[in-house]
N, C-alpha and C positions, 0 to 999 in steps of 0.2 A: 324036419319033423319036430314037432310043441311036445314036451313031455311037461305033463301036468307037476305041479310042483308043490302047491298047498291051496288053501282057501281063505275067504276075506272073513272074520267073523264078526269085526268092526270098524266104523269108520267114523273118525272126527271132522267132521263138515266143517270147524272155523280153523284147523290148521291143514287140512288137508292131508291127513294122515291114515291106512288101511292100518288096522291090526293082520298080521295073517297067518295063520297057521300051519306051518312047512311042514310037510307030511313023507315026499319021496327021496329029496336028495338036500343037498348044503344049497344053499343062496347066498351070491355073494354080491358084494359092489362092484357095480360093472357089467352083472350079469344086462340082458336083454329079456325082456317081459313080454307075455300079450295076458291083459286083464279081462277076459271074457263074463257079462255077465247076460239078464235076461231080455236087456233092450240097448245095447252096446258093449262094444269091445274096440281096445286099445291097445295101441306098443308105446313102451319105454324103458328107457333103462335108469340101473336102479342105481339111484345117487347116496340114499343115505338108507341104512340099516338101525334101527336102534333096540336092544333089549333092555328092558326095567329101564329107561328113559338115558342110557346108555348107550354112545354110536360106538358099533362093532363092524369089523371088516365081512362078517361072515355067518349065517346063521346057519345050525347044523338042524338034519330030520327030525320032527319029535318037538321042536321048541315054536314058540310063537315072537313073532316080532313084527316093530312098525316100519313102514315102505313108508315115505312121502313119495304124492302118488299126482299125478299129473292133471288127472280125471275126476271125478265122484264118484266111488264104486259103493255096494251094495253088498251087506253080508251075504254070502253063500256063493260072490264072484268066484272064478276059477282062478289062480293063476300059474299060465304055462311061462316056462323056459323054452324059448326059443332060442333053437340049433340052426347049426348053415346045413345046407342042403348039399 
């Protein structure tokens, strides 16, 4: 089961970077992703966190921070946390 996690609000196209906005739970490094948005979707996991241009192990509910991200996502992408089944 994907539990939804936060939203993409912005993305830097020359370093490849999502802002995103974590809304239900902590997001950590290492976590597993799928980046859902409105003409594709993606897994990966998540390598590097950074808040204020700061790499953090850990971003808690409520805050926003940048994923280096695999893909080119699109503000308003979903992104779940994927669970084992």
């Amino acid at each position: 089961m994907d539990i939804q996690i936060g939203v993409v609000t912005h993305y830097y196209d020359k370093i490849g970077v999502a802002v995103v906005e974590v809304m239900n739970q902590s997001l950590k490094v290492g976590d597993h992703v799928k980046i859902s948005g409105h003409d594709k979707e993606f897994n990966q996991e998540v390598v590097s966190l950074q808040v204020e241009h700061a790499r953090v192990p850990e971003v808690e509910a409520g805050e926003s921070c940048g994923i280096k991200v695999d893909q080119k996502v699109s503000p308003g992408d979903v992104l779940y946390l994927l669970t084992k089944k």
